[in-house]
C-alpha positions as CSV (number, residue, x, y, z in Angstrom):
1,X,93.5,140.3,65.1
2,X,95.2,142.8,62.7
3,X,92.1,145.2,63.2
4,X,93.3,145.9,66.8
5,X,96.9,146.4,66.1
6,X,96.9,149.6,64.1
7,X,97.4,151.6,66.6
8,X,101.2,150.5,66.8
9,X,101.8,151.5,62.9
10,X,102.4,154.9,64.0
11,X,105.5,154.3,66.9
12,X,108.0,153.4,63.7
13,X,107.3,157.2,62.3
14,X,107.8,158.9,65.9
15,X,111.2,156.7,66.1
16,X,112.1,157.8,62.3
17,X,111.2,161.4,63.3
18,X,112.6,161.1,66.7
19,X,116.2,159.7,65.3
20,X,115.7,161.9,62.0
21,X,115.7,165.8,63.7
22,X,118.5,165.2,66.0
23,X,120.8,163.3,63.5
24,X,120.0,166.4,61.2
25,X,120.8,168.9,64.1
26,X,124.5,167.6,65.3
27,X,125.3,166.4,61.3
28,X,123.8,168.9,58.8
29,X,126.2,171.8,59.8
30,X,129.7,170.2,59.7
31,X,129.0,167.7,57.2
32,X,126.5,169.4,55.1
33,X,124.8,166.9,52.6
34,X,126.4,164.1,53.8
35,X,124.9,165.1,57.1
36,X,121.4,164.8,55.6
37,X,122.7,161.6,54.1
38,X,123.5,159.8,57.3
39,X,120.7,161.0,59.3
40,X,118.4,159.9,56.8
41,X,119.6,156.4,56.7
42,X,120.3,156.3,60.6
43,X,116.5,156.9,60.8
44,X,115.2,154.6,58.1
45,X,117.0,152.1,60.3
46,X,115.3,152.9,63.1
47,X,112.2,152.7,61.2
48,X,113.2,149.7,59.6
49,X,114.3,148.2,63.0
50,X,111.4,149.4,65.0
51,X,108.9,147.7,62.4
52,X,110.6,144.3,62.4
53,X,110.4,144.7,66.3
54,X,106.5,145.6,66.3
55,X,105.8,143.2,63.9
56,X,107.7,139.9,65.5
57,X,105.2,140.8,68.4
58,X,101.9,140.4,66.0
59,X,103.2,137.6,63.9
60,X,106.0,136.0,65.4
61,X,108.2,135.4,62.6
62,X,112.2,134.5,63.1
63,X,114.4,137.6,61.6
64,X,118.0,137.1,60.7
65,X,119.1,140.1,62.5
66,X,122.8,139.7,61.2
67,X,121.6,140.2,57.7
68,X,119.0,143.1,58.3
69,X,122.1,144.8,59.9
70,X,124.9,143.8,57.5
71,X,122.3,145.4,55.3
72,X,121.9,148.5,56.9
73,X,125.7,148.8,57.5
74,X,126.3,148.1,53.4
75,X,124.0,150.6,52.2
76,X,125.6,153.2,54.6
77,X,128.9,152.4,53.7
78,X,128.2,152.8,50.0
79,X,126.3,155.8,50.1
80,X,129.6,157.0,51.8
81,X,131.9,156.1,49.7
82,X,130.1,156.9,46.4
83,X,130.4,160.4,47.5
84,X,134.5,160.2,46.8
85,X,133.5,159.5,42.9
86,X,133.4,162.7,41.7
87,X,134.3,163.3,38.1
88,X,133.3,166.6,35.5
89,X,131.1,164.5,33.0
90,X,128.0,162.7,34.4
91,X,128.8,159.8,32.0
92,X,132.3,159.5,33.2
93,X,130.8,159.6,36.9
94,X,128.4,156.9,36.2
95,X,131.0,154.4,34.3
96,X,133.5,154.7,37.7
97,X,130.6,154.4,40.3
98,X,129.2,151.2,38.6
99,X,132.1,148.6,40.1
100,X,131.2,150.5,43.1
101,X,127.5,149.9,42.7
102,X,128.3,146.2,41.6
103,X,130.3,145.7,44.6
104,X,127.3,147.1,46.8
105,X,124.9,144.4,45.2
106,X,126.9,141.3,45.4
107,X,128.2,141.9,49.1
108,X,127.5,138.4,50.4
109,X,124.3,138.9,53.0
C-alpha cells in the first residue's frame, strides 16, 4: 500500500519551498538573519504540518495537534529570544543562554 503512495512525499518539499522563498523575500531585508531564521522555521512547519497531514491520510494515526503546535511555537520563541544573549566571550555567551536553553527543554508539552 506504501508502494503507491510515494508520489505524495514530494507535496511537503513544494510547501517548505513554497512558504520558504516568500518568508525569505518580505523578512530577509528588514530583519536580516533573523529573517532567514523565521522563514526557515515558518517553512519547516509547513513541512512538518503538511507531512503529519499526508500521513494521517495513509495511516490514520491520532496527532495531538496542540502539542505539535506548542512545539513549533517554543522552538520559535526561543530561537527569538536567544538572539538578545549576546555577550564578548563565547564561554560567557554559552553559560547565560543555558537557563534559556533549559527553559526551552522543560516547557511543559
Amino acid at each position: 500500500m506504501l508502494a503507491r503512495r510515494t508520489d505524495l512525499l514530494s507535496v511537503p518539499a513544494i510547501v517548505q519551498l513554497g512558504v520558504l522563498v516568500p518568508a525569505s523575500v518580505l523578512l530577509i531585508r528588514p530583519f536580516q538573519l533573523l529573517g532567514l531564521v523565521i522563514g526557515r522555521y515558518l517553512s519547516v512547519s509547513a513541512f512538518v504540518f503538511v507531512s503529519i497531514l499526508i500521513s494521517q491520510r495513509v495511516f490514520r494515526l491520532p496527532q495531538r495537534w496542540g502539542k505539535v503546535i506548542a512545539l513549533m511555537v517554543v522552538s520559535v520563541a526561543c530561537a527569538g529570544l536567544g538572539q538578545y544573549v549576546v555577550l564578548p566571550n563565547p564561554w560567557l555567551e554559552a553559560i547565560a543562554r543555558t537557563p534559556l536553553w533549559l527553559a526551552c527543554a522543560a516547557a511543559p508539552m
